[in-house]
C-alpha positions in Angstrom: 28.5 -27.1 11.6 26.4 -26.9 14.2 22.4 -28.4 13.4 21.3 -26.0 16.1 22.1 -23.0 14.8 20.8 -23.9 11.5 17.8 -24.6 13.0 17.7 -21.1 14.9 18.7 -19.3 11.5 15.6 -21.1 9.9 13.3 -20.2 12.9 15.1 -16.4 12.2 14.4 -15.9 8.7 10.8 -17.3 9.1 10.0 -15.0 12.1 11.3 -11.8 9.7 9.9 -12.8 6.8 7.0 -15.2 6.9 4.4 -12.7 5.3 7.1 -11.8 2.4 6.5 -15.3 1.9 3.2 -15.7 2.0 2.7 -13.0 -0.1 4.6 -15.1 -2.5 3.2 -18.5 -2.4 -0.6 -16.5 -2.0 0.0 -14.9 -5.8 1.5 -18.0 -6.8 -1.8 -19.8 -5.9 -4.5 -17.3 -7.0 -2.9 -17.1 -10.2 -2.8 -20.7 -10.9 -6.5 -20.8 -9.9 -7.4 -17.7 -12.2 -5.5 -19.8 -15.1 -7.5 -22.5 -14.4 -10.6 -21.9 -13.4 -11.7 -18.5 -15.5 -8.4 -18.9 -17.9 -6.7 -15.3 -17.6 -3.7 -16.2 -17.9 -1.9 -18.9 -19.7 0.2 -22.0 -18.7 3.6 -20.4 -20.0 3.0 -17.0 -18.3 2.4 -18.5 -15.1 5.3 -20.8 -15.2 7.4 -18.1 -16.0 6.4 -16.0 -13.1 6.9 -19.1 -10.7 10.1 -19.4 -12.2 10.7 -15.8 -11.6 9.7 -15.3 -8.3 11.7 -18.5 -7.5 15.1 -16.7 -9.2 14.8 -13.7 -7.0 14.5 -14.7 -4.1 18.2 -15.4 -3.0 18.4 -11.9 -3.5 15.8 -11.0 -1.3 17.0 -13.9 1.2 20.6 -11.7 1.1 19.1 -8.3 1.0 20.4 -7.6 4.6 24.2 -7.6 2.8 23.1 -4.5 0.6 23.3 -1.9 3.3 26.6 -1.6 6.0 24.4 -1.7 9.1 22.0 -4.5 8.4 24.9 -6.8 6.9 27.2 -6.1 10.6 24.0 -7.0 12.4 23.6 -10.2 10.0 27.0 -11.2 10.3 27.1 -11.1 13.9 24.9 -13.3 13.9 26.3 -16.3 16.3 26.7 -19.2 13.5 29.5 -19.6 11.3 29.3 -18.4 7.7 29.2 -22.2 6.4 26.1 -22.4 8.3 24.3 -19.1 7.3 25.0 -20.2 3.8 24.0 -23.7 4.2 20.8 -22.3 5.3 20.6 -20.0 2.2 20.9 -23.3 0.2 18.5 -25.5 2.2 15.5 -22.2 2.3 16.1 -21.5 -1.4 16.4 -24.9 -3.1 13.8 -27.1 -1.0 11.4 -24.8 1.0 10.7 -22.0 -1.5 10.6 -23.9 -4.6 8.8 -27.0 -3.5 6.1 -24.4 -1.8 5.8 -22.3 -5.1 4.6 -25.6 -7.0 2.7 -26.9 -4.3 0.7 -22.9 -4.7 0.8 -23.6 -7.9 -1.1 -27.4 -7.7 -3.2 -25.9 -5.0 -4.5 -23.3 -7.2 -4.6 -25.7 -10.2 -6.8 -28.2 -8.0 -9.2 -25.3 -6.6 -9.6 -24.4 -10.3 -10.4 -27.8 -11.7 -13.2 -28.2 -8.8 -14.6 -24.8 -9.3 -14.9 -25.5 -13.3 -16.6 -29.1 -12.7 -18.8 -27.2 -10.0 -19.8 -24.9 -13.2 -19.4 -26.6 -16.1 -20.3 -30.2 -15.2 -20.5 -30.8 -18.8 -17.2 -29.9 -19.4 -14.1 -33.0 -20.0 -11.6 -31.0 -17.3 -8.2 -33.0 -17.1 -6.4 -31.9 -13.6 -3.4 -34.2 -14.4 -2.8 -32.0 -17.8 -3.3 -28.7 -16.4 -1.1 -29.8 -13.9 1.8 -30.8 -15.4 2.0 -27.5 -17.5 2.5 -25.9 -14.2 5.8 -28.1 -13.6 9.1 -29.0 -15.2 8.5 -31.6 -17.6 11.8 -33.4 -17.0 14.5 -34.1 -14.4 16.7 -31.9 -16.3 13.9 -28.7 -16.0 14.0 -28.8 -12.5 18.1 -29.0 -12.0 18.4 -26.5 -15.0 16.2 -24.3 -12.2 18.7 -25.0 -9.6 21.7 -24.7 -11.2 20.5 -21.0 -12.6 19.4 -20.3 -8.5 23.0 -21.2 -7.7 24.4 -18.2 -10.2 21.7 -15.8 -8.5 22.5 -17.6 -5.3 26.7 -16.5 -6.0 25.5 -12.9 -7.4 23.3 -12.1 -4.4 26.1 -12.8 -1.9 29.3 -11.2 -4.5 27.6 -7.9 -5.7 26.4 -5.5 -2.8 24.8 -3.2 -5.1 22.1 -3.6 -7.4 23.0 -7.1 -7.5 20.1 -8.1 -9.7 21.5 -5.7 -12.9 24.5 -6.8 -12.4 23.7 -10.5 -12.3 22.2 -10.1 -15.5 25.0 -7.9 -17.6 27.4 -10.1 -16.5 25.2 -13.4 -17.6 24.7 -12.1 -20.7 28.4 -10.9 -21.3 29.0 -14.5 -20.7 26.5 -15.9 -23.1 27.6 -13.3 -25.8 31.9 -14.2 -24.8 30.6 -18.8 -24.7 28.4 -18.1 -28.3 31.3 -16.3 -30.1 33.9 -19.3 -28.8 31.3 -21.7 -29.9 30.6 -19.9 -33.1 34.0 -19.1 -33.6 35.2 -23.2 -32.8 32.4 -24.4 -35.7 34.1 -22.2 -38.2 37.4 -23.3 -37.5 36.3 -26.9 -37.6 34.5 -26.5 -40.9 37.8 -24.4 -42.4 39.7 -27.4 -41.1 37.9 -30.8 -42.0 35.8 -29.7 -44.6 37.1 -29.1 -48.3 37.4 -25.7 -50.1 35.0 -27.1 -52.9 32.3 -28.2 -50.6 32.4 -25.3 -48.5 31.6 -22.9 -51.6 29.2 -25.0 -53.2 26.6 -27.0 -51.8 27.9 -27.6 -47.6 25.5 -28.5 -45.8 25.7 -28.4 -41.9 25.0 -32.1 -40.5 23.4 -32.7 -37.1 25.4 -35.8 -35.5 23.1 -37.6 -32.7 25.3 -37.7 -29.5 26.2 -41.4 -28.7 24.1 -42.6 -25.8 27.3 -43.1 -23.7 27.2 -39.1 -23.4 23.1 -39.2 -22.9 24.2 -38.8 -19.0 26.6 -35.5 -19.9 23.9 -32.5 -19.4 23.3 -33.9 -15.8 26.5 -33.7 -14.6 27.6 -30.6 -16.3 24.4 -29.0 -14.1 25.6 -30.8 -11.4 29.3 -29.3 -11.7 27.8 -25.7 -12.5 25.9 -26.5 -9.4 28.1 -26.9 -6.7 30.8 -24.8 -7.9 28.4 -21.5 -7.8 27.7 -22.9 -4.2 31.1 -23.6 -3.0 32.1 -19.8 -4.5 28.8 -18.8 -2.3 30.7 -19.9 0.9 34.3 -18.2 -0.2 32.8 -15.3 -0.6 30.8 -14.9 2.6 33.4 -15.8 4.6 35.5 -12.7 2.1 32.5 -11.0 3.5 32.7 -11.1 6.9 36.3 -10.4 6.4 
């Protein structure tokens, strides 16, 4: 990979689309100030639509592969496919999201001020308001990533309405994982469990996972992760082909 064509793909996308983005990052902010400061919307709503606008936006990174003569003109684009992708990866995953929650704190900050401007009476705790704008855990923020990395795959696999189809399939998924999983506990409860108990008084046990297996989660995201990317650069370069 070359850094230099990275580095003139980033300058590219920002020259085509640095008032999508703004657009973005400006709604983000004024809505995390309105939640603050005059308290229109709640916490959870806004954090859903950060979390929203931060899902769709590898399709709208990849919206130039939805029609044939905007996806020739982006894949003639002098840089290998790695590095087009790479640069999907790097805009999506540490410039848009980190900018959505720094809106979001802007906004939060501009709120708190305005409020003890107003209402100097008023206890106002910026830390707490804060924090209900982020993830509350390590584990929030790579669940966010690893879900990007599906969208990420979807944007770049389906060239038409991508976004419908990202979400039949994921739930197809869910629906085919909770009947193997629902399915597997009956089986295990048929097999371990005797006849007797079962048709009187069984009652389902919650066993706390070992701490050895505390680290499991993580690197399950982690796998999800990178396979989703590494299927992102098969298919581009199925793409070009």
């Amino acid at each position: 990979m070359n850094i230099n064509n990275i580095i003139k793909l980033v300058k590219a996308y920002f020259y085509e689309n640095w008032q999508k983005d703004i657009y973005s990052f400006g709604l983000v902010f004024v809505l995390a100030f309105l939640s603050t400061a005059v308290g229109i919307f709640d916490s959870v709503i806004l954090y859903g639509g950060m979390v929203a606008l931060i899902a769709i936006y590898p399709l709208r990174y990849f919206d130039k592969l939805y029609q044939s003569s905007s996806r020739i003109h982006y894949l003639m684009i002098p840089a290998t496919n790695e590095e087009k992708v790479l640069t999907g990866i790097i805009l999506t995953n540490i410039y848009f999201i980190s900018l959505i929650f720094i809106s979001a704190i802007l906004g939060v900050l501009l709120g708190c001020g305005v409020l003890k401007l107003t209402t100097p009476e008023m206890t106002i705790n910026c830390k707490e308001m804060i924090s209900r704008m982020l993830p509350s855990t390590v584990r929030s923020y790579m669940v966010i990533i690893m879900v990007v990395s599906v969208i990420f795959f979807g944007a770049i696999y389906f060239r038409k309405s991508p976004a419908w189809k990202i979400v039949l399939v994921s739930l197809a998924v869910f629906l085919v994982l909770g009947a193997i999983m629902a399915g597997t506990e009956w089986l295990n409860v048929v097999m371990t469990v005797p006849a007797e108990i079962r048709n009187g008084n069984y009652v389902r046990v919650e066993h706390s996972i070992s701490e050895n297996w505390e680290w499991s989660p993580y690197v399950t995201l982690c796998v999800i992760t990178l396979y989703f990317y590494a299927m992102s650069f098969l298919r581009m370069r199925e793409t070009e082909a």
